[in-house]
DRENFI-863168 format. One record per residue (C-alpha): residue in three letters; x, y, z. Coordinates in steps of 0.02 Angstrom, whole numbers, padded with zeros to 5 digits, always signed. Layout:
<recs>
alaXYZ...
</recs>
This chain:
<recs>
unk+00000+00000+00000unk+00136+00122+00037unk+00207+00080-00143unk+00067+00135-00215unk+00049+00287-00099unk+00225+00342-00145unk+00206+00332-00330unk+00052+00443-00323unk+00160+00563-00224unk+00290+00561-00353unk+00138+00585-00488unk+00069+00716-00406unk+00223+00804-00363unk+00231+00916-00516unk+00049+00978-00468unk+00125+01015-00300unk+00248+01147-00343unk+00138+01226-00495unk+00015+01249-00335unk+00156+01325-00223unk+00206+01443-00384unk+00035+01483-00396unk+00004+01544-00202unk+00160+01628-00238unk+00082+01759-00343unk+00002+01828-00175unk+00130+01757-00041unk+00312+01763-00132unk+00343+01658+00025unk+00290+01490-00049unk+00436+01516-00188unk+00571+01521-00084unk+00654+01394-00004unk+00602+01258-00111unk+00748+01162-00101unk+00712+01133+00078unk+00536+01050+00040unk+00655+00908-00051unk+00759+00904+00102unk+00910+01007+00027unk+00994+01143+00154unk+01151+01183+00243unk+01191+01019+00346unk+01193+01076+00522unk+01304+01060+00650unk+01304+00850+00695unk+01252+00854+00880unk+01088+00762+00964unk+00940+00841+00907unk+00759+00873+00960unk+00654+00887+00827unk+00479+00964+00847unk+00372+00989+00675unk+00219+01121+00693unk+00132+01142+00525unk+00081+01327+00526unk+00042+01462+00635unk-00050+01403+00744unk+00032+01240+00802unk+00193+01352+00808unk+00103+01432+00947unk+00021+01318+01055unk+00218+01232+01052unk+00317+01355+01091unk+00306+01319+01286unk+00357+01146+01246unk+00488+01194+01141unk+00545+01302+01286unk+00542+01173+01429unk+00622+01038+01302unk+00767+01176+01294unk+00768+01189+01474unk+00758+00999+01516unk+00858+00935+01394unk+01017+01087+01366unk+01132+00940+01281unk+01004+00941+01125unk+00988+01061+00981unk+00814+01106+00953unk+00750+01086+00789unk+00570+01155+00740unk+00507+01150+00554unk+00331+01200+00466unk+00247+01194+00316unk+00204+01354+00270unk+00275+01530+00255unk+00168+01609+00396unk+00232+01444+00483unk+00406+01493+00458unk+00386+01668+00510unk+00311+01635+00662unk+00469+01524+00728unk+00595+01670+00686unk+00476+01775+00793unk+00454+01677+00921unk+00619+01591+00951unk+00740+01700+00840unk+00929+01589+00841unk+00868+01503+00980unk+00816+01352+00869unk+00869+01267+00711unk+00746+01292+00569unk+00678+01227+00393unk+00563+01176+00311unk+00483+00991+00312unk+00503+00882+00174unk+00390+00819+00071unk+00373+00638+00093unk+00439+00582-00014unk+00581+00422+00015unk+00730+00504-00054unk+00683+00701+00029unk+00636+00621+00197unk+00813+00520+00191unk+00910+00671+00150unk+00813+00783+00297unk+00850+00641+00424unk+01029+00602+00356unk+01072+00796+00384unk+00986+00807+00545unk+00989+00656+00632unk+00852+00692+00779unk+00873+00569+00945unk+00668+00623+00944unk+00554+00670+00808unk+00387+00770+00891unk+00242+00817+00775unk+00091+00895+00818unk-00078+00876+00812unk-00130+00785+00635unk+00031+00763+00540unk+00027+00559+00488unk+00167+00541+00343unk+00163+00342+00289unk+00373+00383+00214unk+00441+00493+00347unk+00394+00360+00496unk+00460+00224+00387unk+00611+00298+00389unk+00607+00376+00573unk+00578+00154+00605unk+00742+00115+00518unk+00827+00258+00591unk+00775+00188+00783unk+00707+00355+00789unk+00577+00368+00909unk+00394+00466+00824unk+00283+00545+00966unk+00136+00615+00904unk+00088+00775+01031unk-00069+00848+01051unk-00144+00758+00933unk-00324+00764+00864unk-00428+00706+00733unk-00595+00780+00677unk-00742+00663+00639unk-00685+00698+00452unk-00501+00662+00460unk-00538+00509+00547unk-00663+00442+00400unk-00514+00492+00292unk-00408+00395+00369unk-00505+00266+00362unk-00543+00231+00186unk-00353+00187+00179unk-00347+00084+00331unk-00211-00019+00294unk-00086+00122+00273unk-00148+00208+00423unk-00114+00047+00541unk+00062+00015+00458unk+00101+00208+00479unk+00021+00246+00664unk+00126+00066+00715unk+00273+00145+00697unk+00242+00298+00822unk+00316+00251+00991unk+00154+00373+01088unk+00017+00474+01002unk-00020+00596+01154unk-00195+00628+01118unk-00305+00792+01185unk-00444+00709+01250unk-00543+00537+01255unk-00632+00590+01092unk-00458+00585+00972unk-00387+00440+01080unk-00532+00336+01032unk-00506+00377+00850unk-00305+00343+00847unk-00354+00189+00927unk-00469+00141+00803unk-00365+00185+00662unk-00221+00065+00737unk-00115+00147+00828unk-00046+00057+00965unk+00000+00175+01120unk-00117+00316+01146unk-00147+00430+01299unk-00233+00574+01340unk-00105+00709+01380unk-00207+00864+01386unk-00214+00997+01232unk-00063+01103+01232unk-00160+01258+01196unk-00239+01280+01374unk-00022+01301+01429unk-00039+01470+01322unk+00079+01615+01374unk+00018+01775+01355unk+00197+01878+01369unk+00177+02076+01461unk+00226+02148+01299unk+00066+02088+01215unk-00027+02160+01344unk+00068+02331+01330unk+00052+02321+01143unk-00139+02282+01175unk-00155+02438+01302unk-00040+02582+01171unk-00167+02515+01038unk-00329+02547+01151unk-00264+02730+01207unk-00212+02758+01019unk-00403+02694+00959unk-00483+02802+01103unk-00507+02704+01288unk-00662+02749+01310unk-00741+02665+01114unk-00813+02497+01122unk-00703+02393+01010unk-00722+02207+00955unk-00597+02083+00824unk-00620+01991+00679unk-00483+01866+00712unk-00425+01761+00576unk-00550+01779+00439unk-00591+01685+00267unk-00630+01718+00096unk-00839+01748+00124unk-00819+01812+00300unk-00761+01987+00261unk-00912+02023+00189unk-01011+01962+00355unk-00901+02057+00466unk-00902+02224+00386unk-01092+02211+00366unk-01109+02176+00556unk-01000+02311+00601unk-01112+02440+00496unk-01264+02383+00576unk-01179+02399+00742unk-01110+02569+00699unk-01294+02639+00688unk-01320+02570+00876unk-01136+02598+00959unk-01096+02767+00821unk-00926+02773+00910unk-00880+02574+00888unk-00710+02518+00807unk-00677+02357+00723unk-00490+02250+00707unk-00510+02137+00579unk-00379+02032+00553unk-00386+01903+00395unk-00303+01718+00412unk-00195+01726+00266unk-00063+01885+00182unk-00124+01865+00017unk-00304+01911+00086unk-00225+02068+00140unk-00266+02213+00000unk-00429+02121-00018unk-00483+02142+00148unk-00430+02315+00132unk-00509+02357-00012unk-00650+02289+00029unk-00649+02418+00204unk-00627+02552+00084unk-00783+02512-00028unk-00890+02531+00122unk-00823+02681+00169unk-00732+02633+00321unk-00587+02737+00388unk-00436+02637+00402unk-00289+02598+00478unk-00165+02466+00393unk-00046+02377+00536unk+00084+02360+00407unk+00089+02568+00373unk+00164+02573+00535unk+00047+02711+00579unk-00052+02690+00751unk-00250+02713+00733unk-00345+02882+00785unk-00491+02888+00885unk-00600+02898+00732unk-00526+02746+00645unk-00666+02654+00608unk-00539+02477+00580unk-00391+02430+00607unk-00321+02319+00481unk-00198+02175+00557unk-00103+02147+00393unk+00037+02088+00479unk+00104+01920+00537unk+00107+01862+00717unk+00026+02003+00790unk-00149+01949+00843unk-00122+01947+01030unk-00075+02073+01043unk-00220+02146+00926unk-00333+02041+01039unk-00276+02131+01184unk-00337+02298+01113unk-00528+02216+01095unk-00665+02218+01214unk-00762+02048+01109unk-00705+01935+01014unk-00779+01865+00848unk-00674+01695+00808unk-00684+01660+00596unk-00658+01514+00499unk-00815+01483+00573unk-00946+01549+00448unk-00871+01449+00292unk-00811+01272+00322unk-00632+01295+00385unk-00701+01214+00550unk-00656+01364+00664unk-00472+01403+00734unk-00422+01429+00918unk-00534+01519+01042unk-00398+01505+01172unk-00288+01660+01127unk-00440+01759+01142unk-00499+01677+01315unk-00326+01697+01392unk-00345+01894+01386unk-00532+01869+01461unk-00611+01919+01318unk-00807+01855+01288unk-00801+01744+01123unk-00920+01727+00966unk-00913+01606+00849unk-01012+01562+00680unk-01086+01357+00667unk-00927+01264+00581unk-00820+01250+00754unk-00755+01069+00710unk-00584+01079+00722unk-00600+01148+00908unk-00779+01078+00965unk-00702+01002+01129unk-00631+01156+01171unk-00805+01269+01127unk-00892+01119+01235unk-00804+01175+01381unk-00814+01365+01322unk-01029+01369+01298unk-01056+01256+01466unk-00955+01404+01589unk-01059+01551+01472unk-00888+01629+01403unk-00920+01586+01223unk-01083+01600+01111unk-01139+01533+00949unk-01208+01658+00810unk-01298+01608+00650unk-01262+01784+00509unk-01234+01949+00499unk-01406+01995+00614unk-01364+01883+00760unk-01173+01952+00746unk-01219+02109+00760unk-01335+02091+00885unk-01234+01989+00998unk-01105+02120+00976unk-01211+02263+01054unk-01265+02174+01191unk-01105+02128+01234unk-01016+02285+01195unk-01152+02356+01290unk-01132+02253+01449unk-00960+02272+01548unk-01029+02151+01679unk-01079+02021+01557unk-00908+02044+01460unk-00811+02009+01630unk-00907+01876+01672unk-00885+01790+01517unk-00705+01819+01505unk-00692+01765+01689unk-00758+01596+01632unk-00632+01569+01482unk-00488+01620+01607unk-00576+01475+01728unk-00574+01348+01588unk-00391+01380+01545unk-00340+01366+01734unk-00422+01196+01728unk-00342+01102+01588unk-00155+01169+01604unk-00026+01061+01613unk-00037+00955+01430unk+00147+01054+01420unk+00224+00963+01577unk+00153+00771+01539unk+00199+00802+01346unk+00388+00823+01416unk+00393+00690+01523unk+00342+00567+01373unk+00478+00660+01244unk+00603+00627+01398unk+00540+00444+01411unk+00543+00418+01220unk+00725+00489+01219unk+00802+00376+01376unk+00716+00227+01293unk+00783+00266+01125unk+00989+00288+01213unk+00952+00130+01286unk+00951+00043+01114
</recs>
């Protein structure tokens, strides 16, 4: 089955890089650093290795105090993290600077995976969340190279996936030493896809740092937008949600005349759409990238720039959290609960339903259906400081009680590694 797996990768490779030439026309990112998709870069320097994989963005972030205590614990190891994607990429120079070794993941492909593991050589390879690459673990398996897969999760869909290749998903998940798994759901569907060691760890996201300088970037935004304005985010918002958010922000305008909106869309090349689209309503704007700070009559703030949005957050009185009107399945409600902020979200909340579970059941999140419930759930909250603390009160109470994913996520990569000396 893997034979036949590889050869479509191989097929479909050409498709692969006419697609990352073709994002490239709005994010030059994605045609740079090819060679490093193929597993050609500089060969670092040959000492043990730690190596942690977060896809994008947002699994750069929920790691980053894991890559920090694996530093701590383990000061013998380099610490290698790579990603997928450009955003990806950006985000580890931002957050970790020199600190860490950095490329990008390979394709897997046999001879690119060989060539990333023959340069690198990890004592520990750590992916997160829903990375399952048939090649790569083959190879890790030869290698003695231990596979834990952290935080891991798998939506109802990804599991059916899965599943119609069941075969390949047993051989593949067989070779991965622990899948830490968030919560019973995803450990019940890793077990039934095969894999053979599965625990719940906790979800890495509740261990969230929020650093004082987001919160003094958050507070010279507020005084620059006017403290005394009721402001709310758009945080992380698709094609087709624009459209939704301005709309709800002109009703609200007629209600709150002195409101301000961030908006912040999910991907650069969205950017100067998103903008233009502010413009055609006849919106006064602010661009994050200008390097200008808002007035008190900007009517949005544009976050056009990457791995900002805490500290945007930390400017807002509500948050709205996208991908959640269009079927992108939602992204993470945590960032905005860890600064206390009340949370909307639209109906597709897939990718983080356990976490909205826990959210609706202490009141500090709320589900809206269109641009009329939006706004209306805007004014009432941006109306109500009392409801808005309590609200944020119970997101900071839902963090405090699932911490510690960070801690038990170590002690496994600590395990994996004496096991793996021991050889």
């Amino acid at each position: 089955m893997r034979i036949l797996y590889t050869l479509l990768l191989y097929l479909f490779t050409p498709a692969v890089l006419l697609r990352l030439l073709w994002r490239s026309r709005r994010n030059p990112g994605y045609r740079h650093r090819i060679p490093e998709r193929f597993g050609f870069f500089r060969t670092p320097m040959m000492r043990p290795r730690i190596w942690v994989h977060a896809v994008s963005v947002g699994e750069t972030i929920a790691s980053a105090p894991l890559v920090r205590r694996l530093q701590a614990e383990h000061p013998d190891h380099a610490l290698l993290v790579t990603s997928t994607t450009p955003t990806g990429s950006a985000q580890v120079r931002r957050l970790f600077g020199d600190a860490v070794e950095h490329v990008y993941m390979p394709y897997d492909l046999p001879g690119s995976v060989a060539r990333f593991l023959r340069r690198t050589r990890p004592s520990l390879a750590l992916c997160m969340e829903t990375e399952i690459w048939p090649n790569l673990f083959a190879a890790c398996a030869r290698r003695e190279v231990p596979v834990l897969i952290a935080n891991a999760r798998l939506s109802e869909r990804s599991a059916r996936a899965y599943g119609r290749v069941a075969g390949l998903t047993r051989a593949t998940l067989a070779r991965v030493a622990v899948v830490a798994a968030r919560d019973a759901t995803d450990e019940q569907r890793f077990k039934t896809l095969g894999a053979p060691n599965v625990i719940v760890a906790g979800n890495l996201k509740y261990d969230l740092e929020v650093p004082a300088a987001v919160r003094e970037t958050g507070q010279a935004l507020r005084a620059a937008l006017g403290r005394d304005r009721p402001v709310w985010i758009a945080a992380s918002t698709h094609a087709g949600e624009d459209e939704i958010v301005l709309e709800a922000h002109c009703r609200l305008r007629e209600r709150l005349p002195g409101v301000a909106l961030i908006l912040v869309p999910r991907h650069p090349e969205r950017f100067d759409e998103a903008a233009g689209r502010c413009a055609a309503a006849g919106l006064r704007m602010v661009r994050c990238s200008s390097g200008e700070m808002p007035e008190e009559n900007t009517d949005v703030l544009l976050g056009d720039t990457l791995g900002e949005l805490m500290g945007l957050y930390a400017a807002a009185d509500a948050a709205f959290v996208a991908g959640s009107f269009v079927s992108a399945g939602g992204h993470n409600p945590l960032e905005a609960a860890a600064l206390a902020l009340p949370v909307l979200t639209g109906p597709q909340l897939f990718n983080f339903e356990h976490v909205y579970t826990e959210l609706f059941a202490v009141g500090a999140a709320r589900k809206v259906e269109g641009v009329a419930e939006l706004a209306a759930a805007l004014e009432g909250l941006l109306s109500d400081s009392a409801l808005r603390e309590r609200m944020g009160a119970g997101g900071e109470k839902v963090l405090a009680a699932h911490r510690g994913a960070t801690a038990r996520v170590a002690e496994l990569a600590a395990m994996a590694l004496h096991e793996a000396s021991r050889a």
